[in-house]
Each structure stands twice: as C-alpha cells, then as structure tokens.
C-alpha positions as CSV (number, residue, x, y, z in Angstrom):
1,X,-5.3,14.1,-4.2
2,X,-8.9,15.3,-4.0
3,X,-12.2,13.2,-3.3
4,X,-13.4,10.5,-1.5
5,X,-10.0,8.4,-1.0
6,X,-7.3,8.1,1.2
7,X,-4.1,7.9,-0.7
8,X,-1.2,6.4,1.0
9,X,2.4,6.9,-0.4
10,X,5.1,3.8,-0.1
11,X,8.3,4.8,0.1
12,X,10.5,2.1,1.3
13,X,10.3,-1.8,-0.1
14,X,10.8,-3.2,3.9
15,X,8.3,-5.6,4.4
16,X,7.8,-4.2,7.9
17,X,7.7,-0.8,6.9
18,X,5.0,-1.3,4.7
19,X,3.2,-3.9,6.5
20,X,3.6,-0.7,9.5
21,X,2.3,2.1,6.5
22,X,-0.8,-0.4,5.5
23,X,-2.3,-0.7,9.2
24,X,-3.5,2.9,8.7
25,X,-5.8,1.8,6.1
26,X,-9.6,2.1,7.8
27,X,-11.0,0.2,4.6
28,X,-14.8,0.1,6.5
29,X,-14.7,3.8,5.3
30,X,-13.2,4.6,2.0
31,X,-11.5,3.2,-0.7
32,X,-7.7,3.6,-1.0
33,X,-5.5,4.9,-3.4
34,X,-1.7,3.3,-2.9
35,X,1.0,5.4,-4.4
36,X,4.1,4.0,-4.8
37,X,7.5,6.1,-5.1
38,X,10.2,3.5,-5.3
39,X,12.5,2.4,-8.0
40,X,10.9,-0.1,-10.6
41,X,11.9,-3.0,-10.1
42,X,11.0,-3.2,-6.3
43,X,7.7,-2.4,-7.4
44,X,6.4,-6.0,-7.8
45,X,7.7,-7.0,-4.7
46,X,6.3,-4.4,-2.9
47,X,2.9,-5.3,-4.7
48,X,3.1,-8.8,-3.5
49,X,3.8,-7.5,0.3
50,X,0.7,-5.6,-0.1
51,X,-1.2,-8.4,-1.8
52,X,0.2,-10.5,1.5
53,X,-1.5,-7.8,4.0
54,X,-4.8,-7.9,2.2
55,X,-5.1,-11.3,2.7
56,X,-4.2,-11.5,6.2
57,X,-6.9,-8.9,7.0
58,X,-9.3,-10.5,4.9
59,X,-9.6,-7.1,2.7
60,X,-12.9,-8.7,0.4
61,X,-15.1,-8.4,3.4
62,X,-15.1,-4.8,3.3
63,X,-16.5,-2.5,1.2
64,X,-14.1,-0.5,-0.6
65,X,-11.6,-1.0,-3.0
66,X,-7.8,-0.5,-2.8
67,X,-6.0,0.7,-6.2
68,X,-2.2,0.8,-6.3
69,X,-0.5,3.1,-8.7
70,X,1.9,0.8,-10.8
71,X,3.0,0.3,-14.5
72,X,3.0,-3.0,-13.8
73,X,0.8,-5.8,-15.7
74,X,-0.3,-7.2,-12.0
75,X,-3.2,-8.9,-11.4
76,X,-4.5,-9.5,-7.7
77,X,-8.0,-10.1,-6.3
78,X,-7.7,-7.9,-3.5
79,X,-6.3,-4.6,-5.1
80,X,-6.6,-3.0,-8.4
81,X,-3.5,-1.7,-10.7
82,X,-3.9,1.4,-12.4
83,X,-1.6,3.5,-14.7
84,X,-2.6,7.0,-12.5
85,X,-5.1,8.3,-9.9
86,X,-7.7,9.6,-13.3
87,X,-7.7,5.8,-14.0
88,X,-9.4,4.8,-11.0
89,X,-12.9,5.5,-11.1
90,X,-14.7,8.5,-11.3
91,X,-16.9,8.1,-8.8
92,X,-14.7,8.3,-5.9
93,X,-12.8,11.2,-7.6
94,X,-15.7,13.5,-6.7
95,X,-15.6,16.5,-4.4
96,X,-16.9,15.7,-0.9
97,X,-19.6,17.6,0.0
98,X,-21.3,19.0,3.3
99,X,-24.4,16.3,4.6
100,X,-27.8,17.1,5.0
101,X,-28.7,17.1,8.7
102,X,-30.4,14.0,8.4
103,X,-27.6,12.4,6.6
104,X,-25.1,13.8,9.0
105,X,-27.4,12.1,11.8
106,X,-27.0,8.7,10.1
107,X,-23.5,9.1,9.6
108,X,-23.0,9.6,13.1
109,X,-25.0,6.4,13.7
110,X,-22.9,4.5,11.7
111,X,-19.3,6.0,13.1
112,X,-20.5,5.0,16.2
113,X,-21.1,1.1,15.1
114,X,-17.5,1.6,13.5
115,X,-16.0,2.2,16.1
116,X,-17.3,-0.5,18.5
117,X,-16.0,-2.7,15.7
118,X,-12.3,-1.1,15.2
119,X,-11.9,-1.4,18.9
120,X,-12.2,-5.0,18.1
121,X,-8.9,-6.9,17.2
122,X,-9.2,-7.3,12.9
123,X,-9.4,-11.7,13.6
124,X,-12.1,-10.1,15.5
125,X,-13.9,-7.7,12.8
126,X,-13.9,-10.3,10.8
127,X,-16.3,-12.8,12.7
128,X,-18.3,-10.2,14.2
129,X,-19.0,-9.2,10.7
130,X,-19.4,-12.4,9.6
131,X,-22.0,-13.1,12.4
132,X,-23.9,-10.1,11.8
133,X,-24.1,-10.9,7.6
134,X,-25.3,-14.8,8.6
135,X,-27.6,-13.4,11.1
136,X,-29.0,-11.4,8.4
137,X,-29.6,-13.7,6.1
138,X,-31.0,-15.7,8.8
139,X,-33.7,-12.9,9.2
140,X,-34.2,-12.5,5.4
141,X,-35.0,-16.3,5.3
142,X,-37.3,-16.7,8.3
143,X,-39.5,-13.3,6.4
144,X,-38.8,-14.9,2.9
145,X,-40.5,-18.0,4.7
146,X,-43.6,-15.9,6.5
147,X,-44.2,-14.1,3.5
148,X,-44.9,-17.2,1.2
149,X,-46.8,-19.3,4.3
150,X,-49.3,-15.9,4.8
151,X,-49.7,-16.2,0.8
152,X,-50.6,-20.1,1.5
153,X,-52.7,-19.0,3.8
154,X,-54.6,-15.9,1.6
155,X,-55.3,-18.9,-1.1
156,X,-56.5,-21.4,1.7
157,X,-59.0,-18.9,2.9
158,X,-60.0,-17.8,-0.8
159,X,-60.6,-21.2,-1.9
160,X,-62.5,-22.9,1.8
C-alpha cells in the first residue's frame, strides 16, 4: 500500500491476538487501513473485537480515521468499512512527499510533544488531552470575553 496510511493485516480471529496486532496502531499520526485475511464468516467477529479496542482506547479523540477492509454491511462509529483500499479516500492515498525545512522544523516540534504523550499510559493520553482541549477553550473564552469588553469600552469612549 502507498500513501499516508499504515495498513495493518489481521490474520488470526483470537481476541488476544488481535487485541496484541491493534496496540501498534499510533492513531495521533496517521489514519489506518485494517486488512483482514480471514475466512468470512469470522469476519464480523473480528470487526466487533476491533470495534471493542477502539472503545477502550477512546479512538474518537484522535485525529485520524481507521478503515477496515470488509464486504460486510457493518456500521461502527469508531471505524469505517470499505469494499477496498481505492474506497477509502483519496486524500490519504497520496504520495508522501519530502517537507520544506520549515515544515520539517514543525514536525519535529510536534514528534517531540507526541512523544511525551505516548510515554504516557493511553487512560493517561486521554485526560492529558482532554485537559489540554478544556484548557483551550478556557483561553479562547477568556479572549472571546476581552475582545467584546475592549469593543464596550471603544463605544464608551466614542459616545462620553
């Protein structure tokens, strides 16, 4: 497979062996593409064992996507089914390139902050990114808030 994602190939339908496969997934820097080689009608139980892993890392606070190669009419808010790898979208099917040096500076910025948060536990990753987004919004209301009391002030002075 070419592009942007990791691909990942399930062979076995053991729970444990799977769960063991689905650790590797680093979802804070790529999207996933799951392919399955196992016979058909293990396939939706092995879908629900990976349904049952994306829950128990909390897979929707990331930012990339999983898709899981299936025939399978399977519907689950933490993965996507597709028919092949051309059905997942184009945009991640791209050809990496080489980064500018400035982009390759604030890449390296950012692998650093990743890893301080993968040598975190994932229970962990999850409330230290939950802290850091409510902090955030914290900040955006407290500027939200200056911005419209310096506007109140701009009107006080116009009109006294």
């Amino acid at each position: 497979m070419a592009g942007l994602f990791d691909t990942l190939l399930i062979h076995t339908g053991s729970r444990f062996e799977i769960f063991k496969t689905l650790e590797e997934m680093n979802l804070e820097k790529r999207p996933y593409f799951i392919e399955l080689e196992v016979f058909k009608s293990e396939e939706e139980k092995i879908l629900k064992y990976i349904e049952q892993f994306l829950v128990g890392i909390s897979s929707n606070v990331f930012p990339y996507s999983v898709y899981v190669q299936s025939n399978l009419n399977y519907y689950s808010k933490y993965f996507t089914v597709v028919k092949s790898f051309h059905s997942c979208p184009a945009f991640y099917r791209k050809k990496s390139k080489l980064l500018s040096v400035k982009e390759q500076k604030i890449q390296d910025r950012i692998e650093l902050k990743l890893r301080k948060l993968i040598n975190l536990g994932i229970g962990d990753r999850k409330q230290h990114i939950e802290a850091y987004a409510k902090f955030h919004k914290k900040l955006y209301t407290l500027c939200d808030e200056g911005i419209k009391l310096e506007n109140v002030l701009k009107l006080l002075e116009k009109a006294g």
